[in-house]
C-alpha positions in Angstrom: -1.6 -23.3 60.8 0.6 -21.0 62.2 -1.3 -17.8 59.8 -4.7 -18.4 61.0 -3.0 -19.2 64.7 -2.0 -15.0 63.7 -5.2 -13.6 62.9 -6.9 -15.5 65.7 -4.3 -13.2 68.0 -5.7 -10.1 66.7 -8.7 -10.2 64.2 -7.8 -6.4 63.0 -4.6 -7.4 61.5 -6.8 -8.6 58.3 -7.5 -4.7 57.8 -3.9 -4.0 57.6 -3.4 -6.5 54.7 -6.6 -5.5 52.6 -6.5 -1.5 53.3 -3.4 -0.6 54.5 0.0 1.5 53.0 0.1 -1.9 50.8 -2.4 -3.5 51.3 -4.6 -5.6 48.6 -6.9 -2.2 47.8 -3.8 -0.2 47.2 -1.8 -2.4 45.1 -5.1 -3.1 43.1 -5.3 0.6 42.7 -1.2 1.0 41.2 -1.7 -1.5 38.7 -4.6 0.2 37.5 -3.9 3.3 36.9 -0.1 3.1 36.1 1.4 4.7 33.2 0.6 3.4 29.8 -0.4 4.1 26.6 -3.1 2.5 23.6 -2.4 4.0 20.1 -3.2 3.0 16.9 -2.6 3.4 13.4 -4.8 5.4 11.6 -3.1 6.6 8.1 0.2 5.9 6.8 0.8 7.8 3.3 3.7 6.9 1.1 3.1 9.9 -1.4 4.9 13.2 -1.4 3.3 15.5 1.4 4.7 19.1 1.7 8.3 18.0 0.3 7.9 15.6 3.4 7.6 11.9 1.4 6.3 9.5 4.5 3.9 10.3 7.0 1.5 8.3 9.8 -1.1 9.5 11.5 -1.6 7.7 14.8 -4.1 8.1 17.5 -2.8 7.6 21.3 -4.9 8.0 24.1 -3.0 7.8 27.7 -4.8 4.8 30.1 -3.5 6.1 33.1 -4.9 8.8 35.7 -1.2 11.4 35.8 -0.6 13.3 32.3 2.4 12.2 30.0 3.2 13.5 26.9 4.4 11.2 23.4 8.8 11.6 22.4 9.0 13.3 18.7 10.6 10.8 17.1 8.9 7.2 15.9 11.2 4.7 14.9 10.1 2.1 12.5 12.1 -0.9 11.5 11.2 -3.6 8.8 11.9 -6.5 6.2 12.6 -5.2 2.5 11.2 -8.0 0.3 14.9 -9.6 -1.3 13.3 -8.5 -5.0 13.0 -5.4 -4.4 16.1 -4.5 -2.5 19.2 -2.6 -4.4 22.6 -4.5 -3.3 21.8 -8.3 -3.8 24.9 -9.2 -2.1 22.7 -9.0 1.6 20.4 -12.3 1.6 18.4 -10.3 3.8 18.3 -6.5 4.8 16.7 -4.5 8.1 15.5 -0.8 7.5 15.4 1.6 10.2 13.6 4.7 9.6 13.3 7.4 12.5 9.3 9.4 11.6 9.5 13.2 13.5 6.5 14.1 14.7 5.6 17.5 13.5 7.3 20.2 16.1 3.7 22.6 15.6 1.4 19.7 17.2 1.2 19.3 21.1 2.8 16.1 22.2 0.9 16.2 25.4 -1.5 13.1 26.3 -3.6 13.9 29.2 -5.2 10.9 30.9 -8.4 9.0 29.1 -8.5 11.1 25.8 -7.3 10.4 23.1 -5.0 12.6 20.6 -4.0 12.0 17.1 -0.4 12.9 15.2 1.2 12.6 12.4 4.7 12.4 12.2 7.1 12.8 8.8 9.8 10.9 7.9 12.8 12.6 6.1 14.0 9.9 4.1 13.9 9.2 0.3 14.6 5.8 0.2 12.9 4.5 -3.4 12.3 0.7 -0.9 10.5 2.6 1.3 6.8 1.3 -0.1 7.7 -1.9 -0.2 8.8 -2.9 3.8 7.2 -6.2 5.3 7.0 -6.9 8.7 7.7 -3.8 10.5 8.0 -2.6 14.3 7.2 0.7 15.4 8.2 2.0 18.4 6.5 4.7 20.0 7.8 6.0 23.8 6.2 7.8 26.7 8.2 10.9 28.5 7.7 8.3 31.8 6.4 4.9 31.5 7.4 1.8 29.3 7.7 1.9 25.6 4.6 0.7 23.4 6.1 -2.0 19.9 3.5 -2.2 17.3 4.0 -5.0 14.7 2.5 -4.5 12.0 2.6 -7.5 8.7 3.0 -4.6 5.7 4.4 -1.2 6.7 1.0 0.6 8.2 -1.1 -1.5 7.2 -2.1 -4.1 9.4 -1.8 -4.5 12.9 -0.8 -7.9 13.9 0.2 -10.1 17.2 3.8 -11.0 18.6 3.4 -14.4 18.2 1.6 -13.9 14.5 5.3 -11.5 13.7 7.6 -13.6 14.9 6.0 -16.5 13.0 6.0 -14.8 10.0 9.9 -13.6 10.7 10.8 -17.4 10.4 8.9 -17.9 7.6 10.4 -14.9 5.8 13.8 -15.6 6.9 13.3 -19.4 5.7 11.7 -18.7 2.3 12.7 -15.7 1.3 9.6 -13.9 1.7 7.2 -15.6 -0.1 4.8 -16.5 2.8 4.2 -12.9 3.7 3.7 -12.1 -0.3 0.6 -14.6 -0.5 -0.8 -15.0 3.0 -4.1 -14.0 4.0 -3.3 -14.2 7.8 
């Protein structure tokens, strides 16, 4: 009893809490317009572009109110099916490919529009078309990074939960889940 014994003291303390320097209003406020971004996946090519072999094409629009701007570099790791992969020794191998994004296109993101970009990736790996389960990550100049998972390289955007579910099911069978399911 001793809170309402407080505001019975002074009944103008309750506009300190709900509009003052942190009140409810202002924290409301923060959270709502704090640094993040949305992208998404619109193209990933696995043909030879421009002597560049990879590319995606994202689209990120920045959710916040202050401008930010997108790092160059995309870093992607994924599953190589174990049939496809050179060295059998490895039961299972990891990939980690780094995309650039191409130096001529403006990283910048200002706030509520959004932007798209491809990015290249240098490498001539021949397993390259073949990942499963992959992570991109993509990160802000300020702010928290944004993990995309997708179930086949590009393709398909897919939950937490759903990857990590289909990581055991890799690990424990060798792959074939992620071969013939329709999740």
């Amino acid at each position: 009893m001793w809170l309402v014994d407080y505001f019975k003291e002074d009944p103008l303390r309750i506009l300190t809490i709900i509009g003052g320097s942190g009140g409810i209003f202002y924290l409301y406020d923060r959270f709502r317009n704090r640094l993040r971004i949305k992208i998404r996946i619109v193209e990933t090519n696995k043909h030879l572009i421009n002597n560049k072999p990879y590319s995606i094409t994202i689209e990120a629009e920045n959710l916040g109110n202050t401008p930010t701007s997108i790092e160059p570099a995309i870093v992607l790791i994924s599953y190589i099916p174990p049939v496809v992969k050179k060295i059998k020794t490895t039961r299972f191998k990891k990939s980690i490919y780094v995309y650039e994004i191409d130096p001529s296109q403006k990283r910048n993101l200002p706030p509520r529009s959004p932007v798209k970009f491809t990015a290249f990736c240098d490498s001539r790996d021949d397993e390259k078309p073949f990942l499963q389960l992959g992570i991109y990550f993509f990160k802000p100049t300020v702010g928290r990074k944004k993990i995309i998972y997708v179930k086949k390289e590009g393709e398909q955007q897919i939950s937490v939960i759903k990857y990590l579910f289909l990581e055991v099911m890799y690990l424990f069978f060798h792959g074939i889940y992620i071969k013939h399911s329709t999740c």
